[in-house]
C-alpha positions as CSV (number, residue, x, y, z in Angstrom):
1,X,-9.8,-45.0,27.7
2,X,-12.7,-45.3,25.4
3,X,-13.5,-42.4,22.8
4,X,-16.9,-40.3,23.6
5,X,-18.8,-37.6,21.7
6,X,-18.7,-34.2,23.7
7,X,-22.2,-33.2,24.4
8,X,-23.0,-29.7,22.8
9,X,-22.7,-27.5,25.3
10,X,-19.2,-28.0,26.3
11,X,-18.7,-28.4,22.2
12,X,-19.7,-24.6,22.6
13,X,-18.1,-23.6,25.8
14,X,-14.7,-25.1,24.2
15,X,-15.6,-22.9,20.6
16,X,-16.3,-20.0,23.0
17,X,-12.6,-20.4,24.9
18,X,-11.4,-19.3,20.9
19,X,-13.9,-16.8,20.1
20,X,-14.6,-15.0,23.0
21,X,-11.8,-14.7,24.9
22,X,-12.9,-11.1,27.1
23,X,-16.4,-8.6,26.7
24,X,-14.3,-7.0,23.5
25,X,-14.4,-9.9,21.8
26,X,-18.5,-10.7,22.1
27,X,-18.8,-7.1,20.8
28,X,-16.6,-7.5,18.2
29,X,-18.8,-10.6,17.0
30,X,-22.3,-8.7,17.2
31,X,-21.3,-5.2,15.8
32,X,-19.9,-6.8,12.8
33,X,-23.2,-8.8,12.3
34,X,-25.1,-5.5,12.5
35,X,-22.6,-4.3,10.2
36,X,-23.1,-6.9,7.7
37,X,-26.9,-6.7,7.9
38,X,-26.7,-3.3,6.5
39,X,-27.0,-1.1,9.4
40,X,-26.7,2.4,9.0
41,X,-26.2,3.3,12.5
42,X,-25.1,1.5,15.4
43,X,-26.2,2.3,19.4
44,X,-23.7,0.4,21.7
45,X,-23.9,0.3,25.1
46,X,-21.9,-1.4,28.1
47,X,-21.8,-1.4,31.9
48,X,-19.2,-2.5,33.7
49,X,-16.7,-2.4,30.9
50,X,-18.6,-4.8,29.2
51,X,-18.4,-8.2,32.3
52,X,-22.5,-6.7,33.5
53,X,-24.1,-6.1,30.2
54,X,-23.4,-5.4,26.8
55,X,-26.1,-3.6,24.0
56,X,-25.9,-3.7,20.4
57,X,-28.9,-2.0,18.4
58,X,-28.7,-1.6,14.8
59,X,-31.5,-0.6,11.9
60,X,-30.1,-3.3,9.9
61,X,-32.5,-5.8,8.1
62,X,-33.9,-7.6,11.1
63,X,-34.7,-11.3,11.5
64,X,-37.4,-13.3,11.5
65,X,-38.6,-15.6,14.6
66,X,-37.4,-18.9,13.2
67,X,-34.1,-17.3,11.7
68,X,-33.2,-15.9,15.3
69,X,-33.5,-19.8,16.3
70,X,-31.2,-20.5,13.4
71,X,-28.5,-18.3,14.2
72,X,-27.9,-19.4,17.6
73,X,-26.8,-22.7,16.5
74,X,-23.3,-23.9,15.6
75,X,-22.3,-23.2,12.2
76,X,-25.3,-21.6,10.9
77,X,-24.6,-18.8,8.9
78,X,-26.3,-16.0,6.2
79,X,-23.3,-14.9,5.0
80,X,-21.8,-18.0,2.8
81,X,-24.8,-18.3,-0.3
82,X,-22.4,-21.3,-1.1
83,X,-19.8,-23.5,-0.4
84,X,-16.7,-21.0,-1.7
85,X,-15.2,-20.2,1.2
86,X,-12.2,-18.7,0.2
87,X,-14.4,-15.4,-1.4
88,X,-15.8,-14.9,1.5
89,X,-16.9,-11.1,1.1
90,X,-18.8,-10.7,4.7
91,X,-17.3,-9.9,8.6
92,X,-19.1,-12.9,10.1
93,X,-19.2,-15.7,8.5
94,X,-17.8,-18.9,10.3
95,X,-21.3,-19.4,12.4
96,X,-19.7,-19.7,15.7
97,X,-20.3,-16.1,17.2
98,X,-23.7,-16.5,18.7
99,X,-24.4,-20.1,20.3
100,X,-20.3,-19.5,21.5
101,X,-21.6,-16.3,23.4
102,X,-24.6,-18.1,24.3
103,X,-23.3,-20.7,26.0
104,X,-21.5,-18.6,28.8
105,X,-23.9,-16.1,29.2
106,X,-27.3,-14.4,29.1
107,X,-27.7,-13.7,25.2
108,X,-31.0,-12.1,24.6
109,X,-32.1,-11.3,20.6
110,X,-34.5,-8.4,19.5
111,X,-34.9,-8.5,16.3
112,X,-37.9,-7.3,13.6
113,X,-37.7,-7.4,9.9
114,X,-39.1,-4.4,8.0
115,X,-43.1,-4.8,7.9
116,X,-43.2,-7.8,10.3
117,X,-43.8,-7.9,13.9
118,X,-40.8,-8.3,16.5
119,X,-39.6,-11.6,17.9
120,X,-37.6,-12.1,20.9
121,X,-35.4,-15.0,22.4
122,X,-33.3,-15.6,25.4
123,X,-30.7,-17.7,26.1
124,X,-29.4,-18.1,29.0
125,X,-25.4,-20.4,29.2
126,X,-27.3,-22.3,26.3
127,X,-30.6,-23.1,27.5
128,X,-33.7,-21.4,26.2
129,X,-34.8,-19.5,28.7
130,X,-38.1,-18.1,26.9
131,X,-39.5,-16.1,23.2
132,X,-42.3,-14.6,22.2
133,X,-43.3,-11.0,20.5
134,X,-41.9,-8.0,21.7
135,X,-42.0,-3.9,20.1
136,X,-39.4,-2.6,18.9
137,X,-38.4,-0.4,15.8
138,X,-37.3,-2.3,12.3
139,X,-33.5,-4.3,13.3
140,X,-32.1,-5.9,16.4
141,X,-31.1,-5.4,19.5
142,X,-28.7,-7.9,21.0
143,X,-28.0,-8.1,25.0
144,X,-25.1,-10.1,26.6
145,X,-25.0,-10.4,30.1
146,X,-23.0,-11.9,32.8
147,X,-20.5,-12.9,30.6
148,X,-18.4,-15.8,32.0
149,X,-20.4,-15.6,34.9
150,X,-20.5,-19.3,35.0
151,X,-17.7,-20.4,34.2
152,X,-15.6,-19.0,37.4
153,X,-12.1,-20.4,35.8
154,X,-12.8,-18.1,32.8
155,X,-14.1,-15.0,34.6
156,X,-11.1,-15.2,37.1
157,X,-8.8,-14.7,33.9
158,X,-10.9,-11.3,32.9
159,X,-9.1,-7.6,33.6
160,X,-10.2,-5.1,35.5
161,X,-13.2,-2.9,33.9
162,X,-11.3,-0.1,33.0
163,X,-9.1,-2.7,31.1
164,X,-12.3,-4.4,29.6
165,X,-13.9,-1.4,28.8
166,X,-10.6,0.2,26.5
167,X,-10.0,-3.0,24.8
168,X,-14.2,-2.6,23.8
169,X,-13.3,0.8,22.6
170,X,-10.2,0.3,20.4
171,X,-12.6,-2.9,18.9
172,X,-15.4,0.0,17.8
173,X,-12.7,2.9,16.8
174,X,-11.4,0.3,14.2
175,X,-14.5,-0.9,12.9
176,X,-15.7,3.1,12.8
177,X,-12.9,3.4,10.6
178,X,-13.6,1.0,8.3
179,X,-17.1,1.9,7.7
180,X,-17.3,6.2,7.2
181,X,-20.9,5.3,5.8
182,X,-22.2,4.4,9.1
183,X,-22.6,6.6,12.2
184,X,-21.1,4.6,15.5
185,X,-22.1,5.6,19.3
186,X,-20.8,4.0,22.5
187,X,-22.3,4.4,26.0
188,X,-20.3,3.2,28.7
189,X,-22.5,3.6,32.4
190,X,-24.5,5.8,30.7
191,X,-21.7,8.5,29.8
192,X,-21.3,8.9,25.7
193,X,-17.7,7.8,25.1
194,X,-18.0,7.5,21.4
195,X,-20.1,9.5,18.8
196,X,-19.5,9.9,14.9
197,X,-22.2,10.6,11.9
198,X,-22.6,8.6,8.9
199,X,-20.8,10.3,5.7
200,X,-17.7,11.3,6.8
201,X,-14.5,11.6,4.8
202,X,-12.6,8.8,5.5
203,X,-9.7,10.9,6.8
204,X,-12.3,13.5,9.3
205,X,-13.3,9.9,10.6
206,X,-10.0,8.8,11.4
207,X,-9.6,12.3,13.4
208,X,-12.6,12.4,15.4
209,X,-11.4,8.8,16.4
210,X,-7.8,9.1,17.6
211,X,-6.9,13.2,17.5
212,X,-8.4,16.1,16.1
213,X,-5.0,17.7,15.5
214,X,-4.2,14.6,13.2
215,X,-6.9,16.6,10.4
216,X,-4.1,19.4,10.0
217,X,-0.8,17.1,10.2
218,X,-1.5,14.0,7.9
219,X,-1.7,13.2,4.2
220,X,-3.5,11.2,1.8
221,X,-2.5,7.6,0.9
222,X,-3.5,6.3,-2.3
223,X,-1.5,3.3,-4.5
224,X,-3.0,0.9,-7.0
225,X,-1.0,-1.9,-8.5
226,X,-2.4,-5.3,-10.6
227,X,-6.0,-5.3,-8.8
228,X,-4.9,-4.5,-5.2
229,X,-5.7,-1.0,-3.6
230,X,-4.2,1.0,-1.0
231,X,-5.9,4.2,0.5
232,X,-5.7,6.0,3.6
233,X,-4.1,8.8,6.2
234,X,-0.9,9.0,7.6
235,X,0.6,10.8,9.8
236,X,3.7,13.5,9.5
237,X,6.8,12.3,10.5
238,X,6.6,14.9,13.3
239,X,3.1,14.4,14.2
240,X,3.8,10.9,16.1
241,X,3.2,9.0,19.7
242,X,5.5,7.2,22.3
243,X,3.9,3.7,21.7
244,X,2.2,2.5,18.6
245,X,-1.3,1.9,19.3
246,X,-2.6,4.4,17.0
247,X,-1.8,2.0,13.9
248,X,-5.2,1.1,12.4
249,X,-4.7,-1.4,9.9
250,X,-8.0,-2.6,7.5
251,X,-7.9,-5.5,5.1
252,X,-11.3,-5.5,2.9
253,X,-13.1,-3.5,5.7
254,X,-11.6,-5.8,8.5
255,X,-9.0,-4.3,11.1
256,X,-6.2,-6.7,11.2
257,X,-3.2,-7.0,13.2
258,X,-0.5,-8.1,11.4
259,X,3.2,-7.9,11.8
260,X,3.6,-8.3,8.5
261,X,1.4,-4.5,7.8
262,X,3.3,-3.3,10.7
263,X,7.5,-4.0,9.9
264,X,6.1,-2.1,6.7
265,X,5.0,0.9,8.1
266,X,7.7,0.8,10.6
267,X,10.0,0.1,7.0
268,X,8.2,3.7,5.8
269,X,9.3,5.8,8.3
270,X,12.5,3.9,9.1
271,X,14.7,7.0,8.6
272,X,12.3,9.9,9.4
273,X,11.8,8.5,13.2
274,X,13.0,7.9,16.4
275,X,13.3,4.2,17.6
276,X,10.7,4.8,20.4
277,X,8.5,7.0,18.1
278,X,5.5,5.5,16.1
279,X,3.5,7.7,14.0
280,X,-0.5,7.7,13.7
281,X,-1.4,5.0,10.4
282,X,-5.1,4.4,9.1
283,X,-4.0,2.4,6.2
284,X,-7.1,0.3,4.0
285,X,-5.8,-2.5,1.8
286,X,-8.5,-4.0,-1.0
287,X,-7.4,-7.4,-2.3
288,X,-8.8,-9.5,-4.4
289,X,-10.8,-12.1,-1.9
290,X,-8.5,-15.0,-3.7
291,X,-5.5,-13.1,-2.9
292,X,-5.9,-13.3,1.2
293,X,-7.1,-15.5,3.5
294,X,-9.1,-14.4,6.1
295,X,-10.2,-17.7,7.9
296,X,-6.9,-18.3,9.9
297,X,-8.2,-18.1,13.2
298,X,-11.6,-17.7,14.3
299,X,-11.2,-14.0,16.0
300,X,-10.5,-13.2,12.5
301,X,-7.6,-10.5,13.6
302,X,-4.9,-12.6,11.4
303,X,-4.8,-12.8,7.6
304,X,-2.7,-14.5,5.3
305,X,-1.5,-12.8,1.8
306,X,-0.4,-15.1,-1.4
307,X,2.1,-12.5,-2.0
308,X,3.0,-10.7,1.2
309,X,6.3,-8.9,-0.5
310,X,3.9,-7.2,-3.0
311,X,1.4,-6.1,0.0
312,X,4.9,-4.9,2.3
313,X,6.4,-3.2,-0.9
314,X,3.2,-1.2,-2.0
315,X,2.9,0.1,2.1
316,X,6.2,1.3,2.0
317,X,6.1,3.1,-1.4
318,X,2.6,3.9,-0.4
319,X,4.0,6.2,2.2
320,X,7.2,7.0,0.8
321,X,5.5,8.5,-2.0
322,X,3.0,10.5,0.0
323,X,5.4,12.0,2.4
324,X,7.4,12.8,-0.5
325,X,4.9,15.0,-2.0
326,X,4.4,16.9,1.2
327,X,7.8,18.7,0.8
328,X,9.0,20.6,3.7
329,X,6.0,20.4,5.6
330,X,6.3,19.9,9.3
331,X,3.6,19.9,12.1
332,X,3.2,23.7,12.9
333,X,1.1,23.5,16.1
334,X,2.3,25.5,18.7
335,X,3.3,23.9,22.1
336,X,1.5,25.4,24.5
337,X,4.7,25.1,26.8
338,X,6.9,26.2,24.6
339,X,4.5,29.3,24.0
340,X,3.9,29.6,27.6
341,X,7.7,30.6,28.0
342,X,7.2,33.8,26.7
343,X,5.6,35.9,29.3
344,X,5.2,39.5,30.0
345,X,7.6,40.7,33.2
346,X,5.9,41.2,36.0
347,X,5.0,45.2,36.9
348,X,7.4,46.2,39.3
349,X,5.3,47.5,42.6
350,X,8.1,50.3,42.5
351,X,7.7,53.0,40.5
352,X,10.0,52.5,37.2
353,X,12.3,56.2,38.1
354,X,12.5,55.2,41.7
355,X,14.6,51.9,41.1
356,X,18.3,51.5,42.4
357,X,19.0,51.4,38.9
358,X,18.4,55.1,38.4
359,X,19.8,56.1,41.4
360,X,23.1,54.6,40.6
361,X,23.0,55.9,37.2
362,X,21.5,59.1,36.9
363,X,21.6,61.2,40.3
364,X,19.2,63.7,41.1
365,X,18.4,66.5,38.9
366,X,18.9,69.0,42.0
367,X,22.5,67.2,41.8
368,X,23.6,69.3,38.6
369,X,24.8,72.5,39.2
370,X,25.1,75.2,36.6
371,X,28.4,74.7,34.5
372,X,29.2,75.6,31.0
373,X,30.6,72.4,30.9
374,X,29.4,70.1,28.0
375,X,27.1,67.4,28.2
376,X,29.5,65.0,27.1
377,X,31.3,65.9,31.1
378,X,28.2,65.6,32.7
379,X,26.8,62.1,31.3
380,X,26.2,59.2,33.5
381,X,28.6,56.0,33.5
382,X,27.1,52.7,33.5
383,X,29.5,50.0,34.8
384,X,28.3,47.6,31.7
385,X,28.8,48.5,28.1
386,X,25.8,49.3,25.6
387,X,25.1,45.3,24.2
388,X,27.0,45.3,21.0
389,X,25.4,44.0,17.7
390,X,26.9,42.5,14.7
391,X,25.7,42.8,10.8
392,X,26.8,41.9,7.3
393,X,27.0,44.5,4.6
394,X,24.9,43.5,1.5
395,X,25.8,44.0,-1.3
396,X,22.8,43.6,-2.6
397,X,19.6,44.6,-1.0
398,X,17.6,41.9,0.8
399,X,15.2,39.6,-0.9
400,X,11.7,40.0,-0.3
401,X,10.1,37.7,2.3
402,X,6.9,36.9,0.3
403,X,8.8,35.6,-2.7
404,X,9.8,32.2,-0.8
405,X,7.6,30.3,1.8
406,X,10.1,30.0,4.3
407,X,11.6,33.2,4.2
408,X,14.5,35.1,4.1
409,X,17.1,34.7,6.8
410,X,17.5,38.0,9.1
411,X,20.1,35.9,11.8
412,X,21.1,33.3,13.9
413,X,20.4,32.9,17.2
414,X,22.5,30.6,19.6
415,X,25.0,29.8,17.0
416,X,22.0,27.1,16.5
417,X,18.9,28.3,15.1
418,X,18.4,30.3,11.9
419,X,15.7,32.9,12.4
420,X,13.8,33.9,8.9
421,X,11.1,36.7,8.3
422,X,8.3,34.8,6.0
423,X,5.4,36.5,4.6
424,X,2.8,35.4,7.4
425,X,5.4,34.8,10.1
426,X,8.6,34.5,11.8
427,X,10.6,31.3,11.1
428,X,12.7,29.4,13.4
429,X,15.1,26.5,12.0
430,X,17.3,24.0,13.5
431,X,20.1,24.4,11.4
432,X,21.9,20.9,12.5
433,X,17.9,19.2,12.0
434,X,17.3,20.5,8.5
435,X,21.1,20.3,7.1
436,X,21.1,16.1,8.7
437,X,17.8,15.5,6.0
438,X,19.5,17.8,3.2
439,X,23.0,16.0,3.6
440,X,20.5,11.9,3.3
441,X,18.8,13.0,0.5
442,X,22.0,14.0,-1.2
443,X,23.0,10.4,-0.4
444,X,20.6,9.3,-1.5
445,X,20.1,10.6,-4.7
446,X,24.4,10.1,-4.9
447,X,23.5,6.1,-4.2
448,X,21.1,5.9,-7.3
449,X,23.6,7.5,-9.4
450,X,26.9,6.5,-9.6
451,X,27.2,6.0,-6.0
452,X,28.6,8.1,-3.5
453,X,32.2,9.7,-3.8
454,X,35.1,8.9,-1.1
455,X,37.8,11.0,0.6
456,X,40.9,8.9,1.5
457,X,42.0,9.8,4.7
458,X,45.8,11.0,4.9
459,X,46.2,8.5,7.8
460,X,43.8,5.6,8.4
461,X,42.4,5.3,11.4
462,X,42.0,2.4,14.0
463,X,38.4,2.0,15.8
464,X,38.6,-0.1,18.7
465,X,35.0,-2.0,19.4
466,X,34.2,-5.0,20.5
467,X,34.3,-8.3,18.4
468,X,30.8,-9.0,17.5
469,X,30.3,-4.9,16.8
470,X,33.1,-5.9,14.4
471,X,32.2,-8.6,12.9
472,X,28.8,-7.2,12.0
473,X,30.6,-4.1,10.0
474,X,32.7,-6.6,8.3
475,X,30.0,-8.2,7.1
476,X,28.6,-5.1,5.3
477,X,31.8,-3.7,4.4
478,X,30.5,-4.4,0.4
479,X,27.5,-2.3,1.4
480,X,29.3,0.3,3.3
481,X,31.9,0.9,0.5
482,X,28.9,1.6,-2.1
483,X,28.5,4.8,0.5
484,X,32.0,5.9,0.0
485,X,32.8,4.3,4.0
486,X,36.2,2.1,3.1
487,X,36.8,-0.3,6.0
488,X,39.0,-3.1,6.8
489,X,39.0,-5.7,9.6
490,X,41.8,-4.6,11.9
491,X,42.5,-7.7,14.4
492,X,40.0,-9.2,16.2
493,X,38.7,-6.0,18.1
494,X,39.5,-2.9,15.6
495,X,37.9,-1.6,12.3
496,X,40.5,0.1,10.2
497,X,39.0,2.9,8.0
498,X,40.9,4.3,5.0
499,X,38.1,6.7,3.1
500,X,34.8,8.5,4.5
501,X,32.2,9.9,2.0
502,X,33.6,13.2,0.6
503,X,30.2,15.1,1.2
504,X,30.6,14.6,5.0
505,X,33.7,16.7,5.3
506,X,36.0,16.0,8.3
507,X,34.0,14.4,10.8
508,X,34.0,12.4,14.2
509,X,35.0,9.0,12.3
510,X,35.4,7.0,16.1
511,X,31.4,8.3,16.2
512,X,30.5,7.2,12.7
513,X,31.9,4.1,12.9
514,X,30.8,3.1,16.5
515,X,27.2,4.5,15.8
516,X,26.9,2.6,12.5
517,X,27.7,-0.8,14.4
518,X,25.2,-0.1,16.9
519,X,22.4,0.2,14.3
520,X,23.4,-2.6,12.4
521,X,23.1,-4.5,16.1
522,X,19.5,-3.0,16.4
523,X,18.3,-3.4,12.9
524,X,19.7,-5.7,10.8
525,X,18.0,-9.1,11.3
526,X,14.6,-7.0,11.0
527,X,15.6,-4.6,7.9
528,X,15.7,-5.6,4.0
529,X,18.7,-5.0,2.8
530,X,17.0,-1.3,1.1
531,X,16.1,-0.5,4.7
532,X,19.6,-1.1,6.3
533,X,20.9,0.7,3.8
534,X,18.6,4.2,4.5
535,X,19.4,3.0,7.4
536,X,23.3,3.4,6.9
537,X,22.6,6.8,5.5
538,X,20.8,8.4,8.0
539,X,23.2,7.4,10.6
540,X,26.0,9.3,8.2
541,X,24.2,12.6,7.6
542,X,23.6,12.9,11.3
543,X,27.5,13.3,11.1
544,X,28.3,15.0,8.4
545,X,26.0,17.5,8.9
546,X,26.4,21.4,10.0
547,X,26.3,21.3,13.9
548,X,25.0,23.5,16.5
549,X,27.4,26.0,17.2
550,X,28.4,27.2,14.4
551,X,28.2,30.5,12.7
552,X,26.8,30.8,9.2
553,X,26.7,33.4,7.1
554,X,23.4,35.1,5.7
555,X,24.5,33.1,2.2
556,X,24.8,30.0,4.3
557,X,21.6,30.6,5.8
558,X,19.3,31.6,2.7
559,X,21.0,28.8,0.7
560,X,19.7,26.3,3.2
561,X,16.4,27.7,3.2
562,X,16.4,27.6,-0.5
563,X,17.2,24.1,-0.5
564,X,14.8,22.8,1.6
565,X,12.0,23.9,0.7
566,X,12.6,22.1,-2.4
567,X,14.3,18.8,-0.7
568,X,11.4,16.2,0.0
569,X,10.7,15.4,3.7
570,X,12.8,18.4,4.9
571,X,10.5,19.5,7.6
572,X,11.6,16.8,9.7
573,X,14.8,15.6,10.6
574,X,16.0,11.6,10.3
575,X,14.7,11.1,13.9
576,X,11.7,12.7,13.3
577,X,11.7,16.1,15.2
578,X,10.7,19.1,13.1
579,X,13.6,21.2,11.0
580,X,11.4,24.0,11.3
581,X,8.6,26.1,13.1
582,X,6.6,29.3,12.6
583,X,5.2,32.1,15.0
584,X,2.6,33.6,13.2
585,X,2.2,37.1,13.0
586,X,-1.4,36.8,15.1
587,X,0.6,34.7,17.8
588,X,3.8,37.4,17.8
589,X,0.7,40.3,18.4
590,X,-0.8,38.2,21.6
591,X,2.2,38.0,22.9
592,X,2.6,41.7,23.2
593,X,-0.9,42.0,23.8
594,X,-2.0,43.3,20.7
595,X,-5.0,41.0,20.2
């Protein structure tokens, strides 16, 4: 067969199969042209999900009638003064965006420069369809419509309009977030969806576009090492969702997705969450334009670092560090199920003396006759004993509340929970919770010291597994050792263990061992070797730590509280559930209907 030239407008219907793959992706395209012609606000609105109509306006700098003609063909661009692609600085820039959407669909272009008249043109599945003036204030106004509506094998391949429409909002939440200096709104059949002002902090942005509650549970992100910058919020360890799709992720103002960005912050909270918990990221990277390249694919969704180790190890002591600094903290937001438990008892219809109770217990008064017998003779028996009650002398009197921020222990209810009177509340802890992240950190602080003691065992003891659980631990057994775990391959289905970690006490080693195998089964093609080693840790301190169930004294108890309120990352255990939580005094006073 002999070689042709492809005539242009399947050249453009092919570049549109790569850059506008569904309605989210034309919006994409347009918004970030608005965005780099300066716009300081941004009116969007779709029907349909975006597959009838899509509306950009901006108040950017406008064009002129023979640019408009310009930008709607193939690589014409504004954005590259020169030839140096690789310092590329702008959102748009490859020239494709426009005559791609052009050429399977109704592409209409308002635009009007400051102090020149308007100038519209319409496109329609790339012919002109007409131009000529039209009123409008100073920027543009672009209209797609009928997107793919000629191209039926396309179309066919679209979602449904509510899926359309959600992928066209997660495309303006990120770019929202990357700009705080311009104000974003989003129609969607005439109902506002979206709404933010320009001049927000960066972190009130990121919480008027994924959860309010996130402006009271996150903390600042800030890291700066040889010329590359990393800022943004984060999330509590305890503040987190069931999927992940609240992980906003920026490189030089444009959101990425990158599996690189996300094994790191998945590395970051690798021992302060649970496998199927994510937590909420806004994380804005500013590198060099030399360092990254941003033209690997023509969505511009993928970039490519010259030193991705340096990115992945500043995003994981980027977060380390900030978490870290928050102490004890924990998400303190009530559950309104958990508070809903509490409830008055209902009034009794029956008046409170004439219950079956009294009758039973204290017979009539007309029932008594006159005796000189004492009162002691004459008292009512109950069939159940008074409930008794159980307290520690002190030998000293009780510390004041105020004087520590978590309070002073007062009991322990359920042989589980430590209850502490603080100065603006009553405290609840999870003693098992808090003493798993006391017993890591000692680990950890044990591993960058001289590592971490061992307590030979009398007798060893045989673990039965299977063989690949086995081989796995035998491969680590260096790394185990350095954790005061001795082991030694046992046959081909059995793990003999000799020592445990002396801080751990006498605990389930048949546990330990099996549950260390099946995280080293989960994680360890997908770990550094730093990571499986928190890794390791974490699994250990969940078993050598003080269960539920058993009594502490009031020492115990204070001395815990003591400790973690100056242990980093204490208000959450290694699976990311909170250690601790507080009633406030103004929430103990509605429930008794005080306010």
């Amino acid at each position: 067969m002999s070689i042709r030239r492809l005539p242009e407008h399947l050249i453009n219907r092919i570049a549109a199969g790569e850059v506008v793959e569904r309605p989210a992706s034309a919006l994409k395209e347009i918004v970030e042209n608005a965005l780099d012609a300066g716009a300081s606000r941004i009116s969007i609105r779709l029907s349909n999900g975006g597959l009838d109509r899509i509306e950009v306006s901006d108040d950017g700098c406008g064009m002129a009638p023979e640019e408009i003609a310009l930008a709607l063909e193939r690589h014409a661009t504004s954005k590259l003064p020169d030839d140096a692609i690789e310092c590329v600085s702008t959102l748009g820039f490859r020239g494709e965006a426009l005559p791609s959407i052009a050429s399977v669909a109704r592409l209409s272009i308002d635009s009007r420069p400051q102090g020149q008249d308007g100038w519209n043109r319409t496109i329609d599945n790339g012919a002109l369809l007409s131009e000529g003036p039209v009123a409008l204030p100073p920027g543009t106004r672009v209209t797609v419509e009928q997107l793919f509506a000629r191209v039926p094998a396309r179309r066919k391949f679209l979602r449904s309009a509510k899926a359309e429409y959600a992928a066209c909002l997660d495309i303006v939440r990120r770019l929202a977030m990357a700009h705080p200096s311009v104000a974003f709104s989003l129609e969607h059949d005439g109902r506002r969806a979206l709404s933010v002002q320009a001049g927000d902090a960066r972190e009130d942005r990121v919480a008027a576009l994924t959860d309010r509650a996130l402006a009271e549970n996150h903390v600042i992100v800030s890291l700066e090492r040889e010329g590359i910058r990393l800022s943004g919020v984060a999330s509590l360890p305890t503040y987190n969702r069931g999927v992940g799709d609240h992980q906003f992720l920026f490189v030089n103002g444009r959101p990425v997705r990158d599996r690189l960005l996300v094994g790191a912050v998945r590395g970051a909270y690798a021992d302060m969450l649970a496998r199927d918990r994510h937590p909420v990221v806004a994380l804005f990277i500013d590198v060099p334009p030399l360092e990254v390249d941003v033209n690997v694919h023509p969505a511009k969704t993928e970039v490519r670092f010259r030193d991705p180790a340096l990115i992945r190890g500043m995003i994981v002591s980027g977060l380390r560090r900030a978490l870290d600094a928050e102490g004890f903290r924990s998400v303190q937001k009530a559950d309104p199920a958990g508070l809903s438990a509490w409830k008055i008892e209902p009034v009794s219809p029956t008046p409170i003396g004439q219950l079956p109770i009294f009758e039973a217990a204290f017979p009539a008064v007309s029932s008594y006759a006159p005796s000189s017998a004492s009162f002691a003779d004459r008292r009512p028996s109950f069939s159940a004993p008074p409930p008794q009650a159980r307290a520690e002398p002190a030998a000293d009197a009780a510390p004041e509340s105020a004087s520590y921020p978590l309070g002073v222990a007062r009991g322990q209810v359920a042989r589980t929970y430590i209850v502490a009177e603080a100065e603006d509340g009553l405290v609840i802890v999870d003693q098992h919770a808090a003493h798993e992240r006391l017993t890591l950190e000692r680990m950890r602080r044990a591993m960058d010291g001289q590592g971490v003691a061992a307590q030979a065992l009398l007798l060893p003891e045989v673990v039965e597994l299977d063989e690949p659980a086995c081989d796995r631990l035998e491969a680590r057994i260096d790394e185990l050792r350095d954790f005061g775990l001795e082991l030694e391959r046992f046959g081909p289905a059995a793990i003999l263990v000799r020592a445990t970690p002396a801080m751990l006490g006498q605990g389930d080693v048949q546990g330990l061992v099996s549950d260390l195998a099946d995280d080293l089964a989960a994680y360890d093609s997908a770990l550094s070797l730093k990571e499986r080693l928190d890794m390791v840790a974490a699994t250990m301190a969940c078993h050598g730590s003080v269960r539920a169930g058993r009594v502490l004294s009031v020492v115990e108890m204070n001395a815990l509280l003591r400790e973690m309120e100056i242990t980093p990352r204490s208000g959450q255990c290694n699976h990311g559930r909170p250690t601790w939580v507080k009633l406030g005094h103004g929430d103990i006073e509605k429930l008794f209907g005080r306010k």
